[in-house]
C-alpha positions in Angstrom: 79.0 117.9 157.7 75.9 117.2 155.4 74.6 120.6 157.3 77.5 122.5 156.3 77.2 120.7 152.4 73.6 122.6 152.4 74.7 125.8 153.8 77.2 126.1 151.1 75.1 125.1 148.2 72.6 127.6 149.4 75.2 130.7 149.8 76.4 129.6 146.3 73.1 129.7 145.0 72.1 133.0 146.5 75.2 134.3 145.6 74.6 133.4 142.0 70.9 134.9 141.8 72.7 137.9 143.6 74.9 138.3 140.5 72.1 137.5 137.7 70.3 140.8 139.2 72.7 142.6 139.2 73.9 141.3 135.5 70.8 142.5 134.2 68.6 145.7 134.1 65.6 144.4 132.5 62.9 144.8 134.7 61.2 141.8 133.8 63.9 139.6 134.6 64.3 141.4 138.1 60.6 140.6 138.7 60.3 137.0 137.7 63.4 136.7 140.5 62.1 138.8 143.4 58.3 137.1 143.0 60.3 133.6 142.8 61.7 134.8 146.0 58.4 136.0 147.4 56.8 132.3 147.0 60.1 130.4 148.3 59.4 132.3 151.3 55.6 130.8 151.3 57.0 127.5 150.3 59.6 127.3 153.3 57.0 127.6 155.7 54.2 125.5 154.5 57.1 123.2 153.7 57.5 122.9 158.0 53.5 122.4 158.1 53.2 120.1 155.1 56.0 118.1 154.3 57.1 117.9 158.0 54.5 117.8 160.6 51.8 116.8 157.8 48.8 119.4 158.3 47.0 120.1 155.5 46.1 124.1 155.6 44.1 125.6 152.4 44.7 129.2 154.5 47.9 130.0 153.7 46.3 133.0 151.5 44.7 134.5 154.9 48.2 134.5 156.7 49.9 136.2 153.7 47.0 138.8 153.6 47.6 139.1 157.5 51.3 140.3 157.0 50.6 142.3 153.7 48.0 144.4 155.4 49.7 144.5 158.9 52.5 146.5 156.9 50.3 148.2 154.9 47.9 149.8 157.9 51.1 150.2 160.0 53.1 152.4 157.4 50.0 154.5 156.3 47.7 154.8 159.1 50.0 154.7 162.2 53.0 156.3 159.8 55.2 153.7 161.0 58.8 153.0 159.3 58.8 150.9 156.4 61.6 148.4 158.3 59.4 148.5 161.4 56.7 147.7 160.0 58.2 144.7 158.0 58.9 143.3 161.6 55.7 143.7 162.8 54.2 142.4 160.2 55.8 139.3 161.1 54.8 139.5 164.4 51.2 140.2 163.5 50.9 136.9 161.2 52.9 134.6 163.8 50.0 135.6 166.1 47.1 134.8 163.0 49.2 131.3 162.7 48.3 131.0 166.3 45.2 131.8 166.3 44.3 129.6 163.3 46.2 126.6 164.9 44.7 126.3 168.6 40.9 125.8 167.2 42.0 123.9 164.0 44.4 121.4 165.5 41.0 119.9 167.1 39.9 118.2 163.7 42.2 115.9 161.3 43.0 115.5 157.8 40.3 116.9 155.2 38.6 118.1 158.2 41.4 120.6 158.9 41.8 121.5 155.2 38.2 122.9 155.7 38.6 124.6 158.9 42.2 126.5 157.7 39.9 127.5 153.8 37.3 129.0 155.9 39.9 131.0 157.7 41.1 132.3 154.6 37.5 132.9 152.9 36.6 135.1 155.7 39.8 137.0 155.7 39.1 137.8 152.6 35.8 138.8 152.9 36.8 140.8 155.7 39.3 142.7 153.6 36.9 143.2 151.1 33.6 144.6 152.8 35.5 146.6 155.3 36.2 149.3 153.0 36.7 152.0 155.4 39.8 150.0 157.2 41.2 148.0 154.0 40.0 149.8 151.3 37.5 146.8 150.1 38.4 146.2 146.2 39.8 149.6 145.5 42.4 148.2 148.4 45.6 150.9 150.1 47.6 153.3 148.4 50.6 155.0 150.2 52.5 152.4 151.8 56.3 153.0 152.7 58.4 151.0 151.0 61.8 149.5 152.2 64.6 152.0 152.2 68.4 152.4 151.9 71.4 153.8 154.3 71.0 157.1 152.6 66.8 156.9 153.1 66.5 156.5 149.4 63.5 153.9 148.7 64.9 150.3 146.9 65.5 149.9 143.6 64.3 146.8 142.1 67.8 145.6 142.3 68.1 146.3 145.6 64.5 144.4 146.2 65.7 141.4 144.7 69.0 141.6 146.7 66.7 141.9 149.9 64.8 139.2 149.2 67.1 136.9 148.2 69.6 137.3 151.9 65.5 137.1 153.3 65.3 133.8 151.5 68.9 132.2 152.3 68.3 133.2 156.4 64.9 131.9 155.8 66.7 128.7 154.4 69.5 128.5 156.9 67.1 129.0 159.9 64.8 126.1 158.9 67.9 123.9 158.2 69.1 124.1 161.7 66.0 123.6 162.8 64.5 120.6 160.9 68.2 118.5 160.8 67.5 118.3 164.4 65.4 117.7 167.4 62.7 119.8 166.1 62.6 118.4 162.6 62.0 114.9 164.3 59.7 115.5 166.8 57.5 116.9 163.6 58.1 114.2 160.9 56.8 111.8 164.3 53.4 113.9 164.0 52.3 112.9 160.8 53.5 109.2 161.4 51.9 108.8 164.8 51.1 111.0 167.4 50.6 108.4 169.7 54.1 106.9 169.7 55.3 110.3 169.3 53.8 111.6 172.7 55.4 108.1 174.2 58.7 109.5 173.4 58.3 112.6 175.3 57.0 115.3 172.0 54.4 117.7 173.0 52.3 117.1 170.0 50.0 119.9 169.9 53.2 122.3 171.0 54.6 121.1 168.0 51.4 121.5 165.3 51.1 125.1 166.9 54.7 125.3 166.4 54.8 125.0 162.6 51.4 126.8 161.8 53.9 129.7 163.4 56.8 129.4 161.5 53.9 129.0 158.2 52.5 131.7 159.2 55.7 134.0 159.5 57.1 133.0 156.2 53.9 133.6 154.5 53.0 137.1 156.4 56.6 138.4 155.6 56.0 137.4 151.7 53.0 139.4 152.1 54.4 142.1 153.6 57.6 142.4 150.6 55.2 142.2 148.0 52.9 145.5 149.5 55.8 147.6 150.5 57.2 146.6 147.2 54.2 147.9 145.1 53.3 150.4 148.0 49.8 148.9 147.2 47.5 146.4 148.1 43.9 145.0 147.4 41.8 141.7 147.8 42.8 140.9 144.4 46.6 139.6 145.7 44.9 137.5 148.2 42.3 135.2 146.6 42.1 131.5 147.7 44.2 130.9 144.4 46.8 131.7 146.4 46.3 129.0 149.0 46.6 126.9 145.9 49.6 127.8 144.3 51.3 127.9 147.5 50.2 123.9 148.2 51.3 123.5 144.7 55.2 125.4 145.3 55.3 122.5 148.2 53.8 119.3 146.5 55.4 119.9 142.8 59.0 120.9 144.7 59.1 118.1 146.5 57.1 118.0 150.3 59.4 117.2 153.6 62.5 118.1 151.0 64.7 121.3 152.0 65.0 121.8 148.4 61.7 120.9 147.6 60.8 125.0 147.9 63.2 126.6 146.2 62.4 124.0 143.0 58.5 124.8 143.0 58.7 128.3 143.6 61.5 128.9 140.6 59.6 126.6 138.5 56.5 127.3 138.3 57.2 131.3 138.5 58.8 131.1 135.0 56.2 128.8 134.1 53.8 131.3 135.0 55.6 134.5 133.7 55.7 132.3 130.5 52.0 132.1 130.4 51.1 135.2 131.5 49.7 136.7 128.0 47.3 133.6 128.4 45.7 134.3 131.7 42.8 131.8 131.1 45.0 129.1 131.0 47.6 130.2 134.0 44.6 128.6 136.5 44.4 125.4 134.1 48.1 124.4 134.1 48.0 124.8 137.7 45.2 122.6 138.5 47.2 120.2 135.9 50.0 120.6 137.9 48.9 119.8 140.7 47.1 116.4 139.7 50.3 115.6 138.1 52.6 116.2 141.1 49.8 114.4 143.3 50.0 111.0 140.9 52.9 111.0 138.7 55.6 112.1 141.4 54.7 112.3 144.6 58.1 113.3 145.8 57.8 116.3 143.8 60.9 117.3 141.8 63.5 116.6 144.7 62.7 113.0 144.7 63.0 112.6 140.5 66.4 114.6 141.1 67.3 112.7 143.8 66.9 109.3 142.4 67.9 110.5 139.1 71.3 111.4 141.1 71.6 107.6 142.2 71.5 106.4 139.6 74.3 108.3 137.7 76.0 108.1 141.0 75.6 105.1 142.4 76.4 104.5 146.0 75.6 108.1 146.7 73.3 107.0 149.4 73.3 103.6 151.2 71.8 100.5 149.5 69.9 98.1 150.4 72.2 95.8 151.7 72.3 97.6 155.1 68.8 96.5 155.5 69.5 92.2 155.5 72.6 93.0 158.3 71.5 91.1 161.0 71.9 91.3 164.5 74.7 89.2 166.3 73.8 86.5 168.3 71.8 87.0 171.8 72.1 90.7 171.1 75.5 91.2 169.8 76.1 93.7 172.6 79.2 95.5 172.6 78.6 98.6 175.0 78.8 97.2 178.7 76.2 99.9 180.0 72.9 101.8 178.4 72.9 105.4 179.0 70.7 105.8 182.2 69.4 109.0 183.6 71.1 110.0 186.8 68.3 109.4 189.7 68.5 105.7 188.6 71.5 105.1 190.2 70.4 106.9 193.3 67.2 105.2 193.5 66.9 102.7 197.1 67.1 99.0 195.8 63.8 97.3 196.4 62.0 100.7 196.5 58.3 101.0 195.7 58.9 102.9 191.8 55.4 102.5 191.3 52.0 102.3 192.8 48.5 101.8 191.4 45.7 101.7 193.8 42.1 101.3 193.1 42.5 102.1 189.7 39.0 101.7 187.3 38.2 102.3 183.6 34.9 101.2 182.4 33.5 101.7 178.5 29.8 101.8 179.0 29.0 97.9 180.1 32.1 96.4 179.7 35.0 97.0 182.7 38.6 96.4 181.5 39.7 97.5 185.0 38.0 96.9 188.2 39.7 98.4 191.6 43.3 97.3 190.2 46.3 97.8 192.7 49.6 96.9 190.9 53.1 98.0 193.4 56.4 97.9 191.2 59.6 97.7 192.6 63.1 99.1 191.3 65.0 96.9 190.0 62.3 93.7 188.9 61.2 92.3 186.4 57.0 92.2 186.6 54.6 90.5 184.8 51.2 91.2 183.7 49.7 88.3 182.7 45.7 87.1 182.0 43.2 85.4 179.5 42.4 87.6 176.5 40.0 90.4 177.2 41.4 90.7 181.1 42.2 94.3 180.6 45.9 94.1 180.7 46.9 96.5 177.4 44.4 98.7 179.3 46.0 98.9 182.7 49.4 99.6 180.5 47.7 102.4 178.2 46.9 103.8 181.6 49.6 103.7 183.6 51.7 105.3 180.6 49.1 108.2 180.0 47.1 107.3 177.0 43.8 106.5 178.8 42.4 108.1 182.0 41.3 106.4 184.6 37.7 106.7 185.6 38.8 106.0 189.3 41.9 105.9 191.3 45.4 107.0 191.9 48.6 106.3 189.7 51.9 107.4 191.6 55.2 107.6 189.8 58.2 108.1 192.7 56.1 109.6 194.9 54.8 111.8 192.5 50.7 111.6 191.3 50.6 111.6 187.7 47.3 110.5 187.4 45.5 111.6 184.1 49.0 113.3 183.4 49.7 113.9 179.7 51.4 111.0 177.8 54.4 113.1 176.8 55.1 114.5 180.7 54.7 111.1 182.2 57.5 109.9 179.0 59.8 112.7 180.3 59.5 111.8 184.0 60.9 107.9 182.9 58.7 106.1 181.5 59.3 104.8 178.4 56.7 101.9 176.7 56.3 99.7 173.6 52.9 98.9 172.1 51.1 95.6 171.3 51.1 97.0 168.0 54.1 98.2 166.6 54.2 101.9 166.3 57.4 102.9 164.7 58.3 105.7 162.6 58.6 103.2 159.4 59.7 106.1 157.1 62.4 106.8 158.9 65.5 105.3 159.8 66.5 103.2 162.7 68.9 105.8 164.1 66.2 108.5 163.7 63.7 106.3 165.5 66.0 105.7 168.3 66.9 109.5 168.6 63.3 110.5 168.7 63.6 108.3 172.4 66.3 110.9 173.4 63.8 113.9 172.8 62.7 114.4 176.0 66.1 114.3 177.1 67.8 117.1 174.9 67.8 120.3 176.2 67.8 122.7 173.2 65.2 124.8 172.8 63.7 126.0 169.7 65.4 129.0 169.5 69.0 127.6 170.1 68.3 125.3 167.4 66.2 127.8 164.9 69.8 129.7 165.5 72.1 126.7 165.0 74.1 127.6 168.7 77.1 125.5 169.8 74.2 123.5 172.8 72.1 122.4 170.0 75.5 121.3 168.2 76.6 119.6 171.5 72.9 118.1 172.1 72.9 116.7 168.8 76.2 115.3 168.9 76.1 114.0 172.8 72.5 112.3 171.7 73.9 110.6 168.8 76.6 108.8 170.9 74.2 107.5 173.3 71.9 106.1 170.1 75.0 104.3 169.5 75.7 102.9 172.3 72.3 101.3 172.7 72.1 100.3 169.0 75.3 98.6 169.9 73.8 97.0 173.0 70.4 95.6 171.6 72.8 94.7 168.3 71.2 96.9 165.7 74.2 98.8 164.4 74.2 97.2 161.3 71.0 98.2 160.6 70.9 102.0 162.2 70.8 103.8 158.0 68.2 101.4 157.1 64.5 102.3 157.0 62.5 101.1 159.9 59.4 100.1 157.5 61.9 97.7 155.6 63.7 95.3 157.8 61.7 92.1 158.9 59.6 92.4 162.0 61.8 90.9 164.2 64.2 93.5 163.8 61.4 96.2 163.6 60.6 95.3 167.3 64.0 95.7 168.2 64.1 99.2 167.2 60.8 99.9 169.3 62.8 98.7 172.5 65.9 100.2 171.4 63.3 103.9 171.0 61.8 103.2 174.5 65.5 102.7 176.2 66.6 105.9 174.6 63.8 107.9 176.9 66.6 106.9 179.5 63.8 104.7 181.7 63.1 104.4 185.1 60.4 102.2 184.3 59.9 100.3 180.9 56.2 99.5 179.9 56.2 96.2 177.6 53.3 95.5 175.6 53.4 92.1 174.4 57.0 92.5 172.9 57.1 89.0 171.6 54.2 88.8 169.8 54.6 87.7 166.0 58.7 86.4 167.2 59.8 83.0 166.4 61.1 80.6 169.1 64.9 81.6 168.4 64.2 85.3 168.7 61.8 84.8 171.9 64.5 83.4 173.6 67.1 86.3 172.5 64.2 88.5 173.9 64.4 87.1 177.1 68.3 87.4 177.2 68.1 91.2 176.2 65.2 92.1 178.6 67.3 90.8 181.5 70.2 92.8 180.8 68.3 95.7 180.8 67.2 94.7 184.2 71.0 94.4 185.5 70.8 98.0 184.1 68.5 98.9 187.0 65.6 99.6 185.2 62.6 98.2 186.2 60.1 95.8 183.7 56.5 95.6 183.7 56.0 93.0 180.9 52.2 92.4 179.6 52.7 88.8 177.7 51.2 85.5 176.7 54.5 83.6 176.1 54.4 82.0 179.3 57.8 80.0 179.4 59.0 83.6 179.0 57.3 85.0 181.7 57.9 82.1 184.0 61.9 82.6 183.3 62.6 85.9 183.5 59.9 87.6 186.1 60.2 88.5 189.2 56.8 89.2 190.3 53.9 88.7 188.5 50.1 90.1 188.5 47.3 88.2 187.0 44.4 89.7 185.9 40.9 88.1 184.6 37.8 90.6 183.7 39.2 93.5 185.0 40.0 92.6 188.0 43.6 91.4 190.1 43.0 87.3 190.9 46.2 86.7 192.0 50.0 87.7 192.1 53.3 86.9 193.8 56.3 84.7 192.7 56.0 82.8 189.5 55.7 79.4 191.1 53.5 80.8 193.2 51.2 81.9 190.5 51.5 78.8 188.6 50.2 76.8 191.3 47.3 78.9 192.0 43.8 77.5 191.3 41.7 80.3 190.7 44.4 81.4 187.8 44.1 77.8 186.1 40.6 78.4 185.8 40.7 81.9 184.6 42.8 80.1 181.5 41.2 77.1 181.3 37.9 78.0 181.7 34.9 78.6 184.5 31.5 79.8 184.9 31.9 84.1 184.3 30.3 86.3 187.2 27.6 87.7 186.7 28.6 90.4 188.9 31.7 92.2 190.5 32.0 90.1 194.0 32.1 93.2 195.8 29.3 95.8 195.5 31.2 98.5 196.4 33.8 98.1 194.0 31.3 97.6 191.3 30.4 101.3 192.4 33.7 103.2 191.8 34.5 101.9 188.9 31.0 103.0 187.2 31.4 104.2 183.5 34.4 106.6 181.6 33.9 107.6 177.8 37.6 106.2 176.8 38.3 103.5 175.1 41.1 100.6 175.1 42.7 97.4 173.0 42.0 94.3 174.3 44.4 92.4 175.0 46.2 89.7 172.6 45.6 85.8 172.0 47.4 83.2 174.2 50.2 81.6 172.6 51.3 79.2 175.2 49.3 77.8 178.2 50.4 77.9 181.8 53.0 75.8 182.8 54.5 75.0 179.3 
């Protein structure tokens, strides 16, 4: 419903502008809407990179002088069609965006800034010194622009027309795309790409994914404005335009829909306004941009949008959601989580998953020293040690984030063994961290459905096109969040935003994510660190449900009277290395665990030579583990 809301605001809209060009034969007015136009399509796109996946590119200006000159070149020197060319055009910057995003997407933050300006100073450069392809300053003449039915060349009405349908497809694309799937996976990027590949996103698919959709928007705007002038020169792609194009984004409104189409209609008429004082046009938008960066960070969406609740009030939900609290032990209402189909056909007390001989050392120190761990379907395991034994380590690599220097990791039969973090996710398993990872700008529900990405099968271009599977997908993957919001009792609490409800809760909606990847195997890091006694205990109630699910728990904790309750089997570790393991009583009773927690004299060596020797140094690194809450027994 709120999708078919923005549709038909943005018809409306275009339909509007439509009518104001064709109200008017001024050609200045025809101009200040078709170059409008021609920066909302730069703003869409480096709206997807920005506001949504959160890379900072400074070389927008090279991707829009890749499509301007692709259309230029093909129309006068391969004497190409004006419309093909357009498409190709596309084409050709889609493949700069690719080019610019595989070596760039190796650096981070102000680092990548740099790398994307230098892309755009040499493009530039190139353009200008190689005169006898582009034309250096004195730039192409000649090029074909857009024609009619009857082969007649646009007028500017018809140019404005154009652009405007390119600018509501443009807008109508990116909505299907970024209400969905898609749109999640990238928000997830710029909140943590760690947690993001734990829920099954491909992240560096995903950067590469919306340098492309940057780049297309941009190269098509470059494109439109060459064919429209039938002329181009280095002058129309200085690194001002990299700028302004930042600017459109972070004075709109970044990671806003509408964020675009208020920068670019903004500050064109701001700039068309100051156009007889071209000294100051760079000043004001340097100003600008200081202003949008301090004063209002959510650019002119957010001031509209609060603006609107507070004229409207209840126009989005308040606050109170956020202090609902979760029924008792859970408040569970759905009898069954949504579990993936080979689960149920799995062999009870079936080997799900086997470590052997598995090693990880960080110059002298060895978190992991020939460990062997064997899970089996259906139990509840515990991983359990002094602080410093290695146990967050063993998790990070059984789930993918750090590779082993030694040793073999199988996952139903199936070696996944330095595997990436987002395959092993999509095979089933899911984790939590020691450290809570959530999506805190986000809601609950939208945390949970990032667990079900993995699972959906819309691709990008049945959700770029809005087709009834990505409808379905959405919809079927909504129900399911439901149903486990329901079961872990978070439904009063699925509009809030994660960041805001009190850490209790918060680690709720990590185990609520990690059941949406649809488990085999569920990877607990110290889930009830920072939780009171009450909510321990609820923990304990709720992670045993899971198990009569069938899915099977390997539990890293410190709360001992936990562990002792609900494992089934449990592993001890002590400086890297397995001590002990078997039945909880078993464990309890052992002496060589009572001294690992209560203290003895440290080896000064591995007790066995050999081991010592496979498990010699790895570049990775690892947490430690946590403090001990409880001691053994309590």
């Amino acid at each position: 419903m709120r999708l078919m809301r923005n549709s038909l605001t943005a018809i409306g809209l275009a339909v509007l502008a439509g009518l104001l060009a064709a109200a008017t034969e001024n050609d200045f007015y025809l101009r200040i809407l078709f170059t409008s136009c021609v920066w909302l399509l730069c703003a869409a796109g480096m709206n997807v990179l920005l506001g949504f996946a959160g890379q900072k590119s400074l070389g927008q200006a090279g991707l829009y002088a890749a499509g301007a000159y692709a259309a230029a070149l093909l129309t006068t020197a391969w004497d190409l069609g004006p419309w093909t060319a357009l498409l190709l055009a596309a084409v050709v910057a889609g493949l700069f965006g690719v080019l610019i995003a595989l070596p760039s997407l190796r650096v981070r933050g102000p680092s990548l800034a740099m790398v994307t300006l230098a892309f755009g100073i040499v493009v530039e450069k190139v353009v200008t010194e190689a005169s006898d392809t582009f034309g250096g300053a004195m730039g192409i003449y000649g090029i074909k622009p857009l024609t009619g039915l009857d082969g007649q060349p646009f007028t500017m009405v018809q140019w404005v027309w154009f652009a405007i349908a390119l600018c509501l497809a443009t807008h109508l694309l990116l909505s299907n795309l970024l209400r969905g799937r898609f749109g999640r996976a990238l928000l997830s990027l710029q909140a943590d790409e760690i947690a993001a590949s734990s829920v099954g996103v491909h992240v560096l698919r995903a950067k590469v994914l919306a340098f492309v959709v940057a780049a297309v928007t941009c190269g098509l705007a470059g494109a439109l404005v060459a064919q429209q002038n039938q002329y181009i020169n280095s002058d129309f792609i200085g690194f001002h335009v990299s700028v302004f194009i930042l600017l459109l984004v972070l004075f709109g409104g970044s990671g806003s829909l509408a964020g675009p189409l208020l920068g670019a209609v903004t500050l064109t008429v701001l700039n068309a306004l100051l156009a007889r004082w071209s000294w100051i046009e760079h000043f004001a938008n340097g100003a600008l941009l200081l202003f949008a960066l301090y004063v209002m960070p959510r650019g002119l969406a957010g001031v509209l949008s609060d603006l609107a609740e507070r004229l409207v009030p209840g126009l989005r939900q308040t606050a109170t959601a956020i202090a609902a609290q979760p029924t008792p032990n859970g408040g569970t209402t759905a009898a069954a989580l949504p579990v993936r189909a080979s689960l149920a056909a799995a062999p009870a007390e079936a080997p799900l998953l086997m470590a052997e001989g598995v090693c990880k050392s960080y110059g002298g120190v060895h978190p992991a020293r020939d460990v062997g761990v064997r899970l089996t379907s259906g139990h509840v395991h515990a991983l359990i040690g002094p602080n410093g034994a290695g146990k967050s380590t063993l998790i990070n690599m059984l789930s993918g984030i750090v590779i082993p220097d030694a040793g073999r990791i199988r996952f139903r039969d199936r070696d996944v063994t330095g595997a990436p973090v987002h395959a092993i996710s999509r095979l089933g398993v899911a984790r939590t961290f020691q450290n809570l990872r959530l999506f805190k700008d986000l809601s609950v529900l939208d945390n949970v459905l990032l667990g079900r990405h993995g699972r959906m099968r819309n691709g990008f271009l049945v959700s770029l096109l809005g087709l009834p599977m990505a409808r379905r997908e959405e919809k079927r993957a909504r129900e399911q969040v439901g149903a486990i919001l329901r079961f872990v009792g978070l439904s009063g609490v699925a509009a809030a935003r994660a960041g805001s409800l009190p850490y209790g809760l918060q680690r709720r909606v990590e185990l609520a994510r990690a059941l949406a990847v649809e488990p085999e195997l569920l990877l607990l890091d110290e889930p009830a660190a920072g939780l009171n006694p009450q909510e321990t205990h609820e923990l304990g109630q709720l992670l045993l449900r899971i198990r009569d699910q069938g899915i099977t728990i390997l539990l890293v904790e410190h709360h001992m009277d936990l562990v002792m309750t609900i494992s089934d089997h449990v592993v001890v570790l002590d400086y890297g290395e397995k001590i002990a393991e078997g039945t909880p009583a078993a464990v309890q009773a052992d002496p060589r665990v009572m001294e690992a927690y209560l203290g003895a004299p440290e080896p000064a060596e591995p007790p066995d030579g050999s081991t010592a020797e496979r498990c010699a140094g790895g570049p990775h690194a690892a947490a430690p583990g946590g403090g001990l809450h409880l001691p053994l027994g309590s």
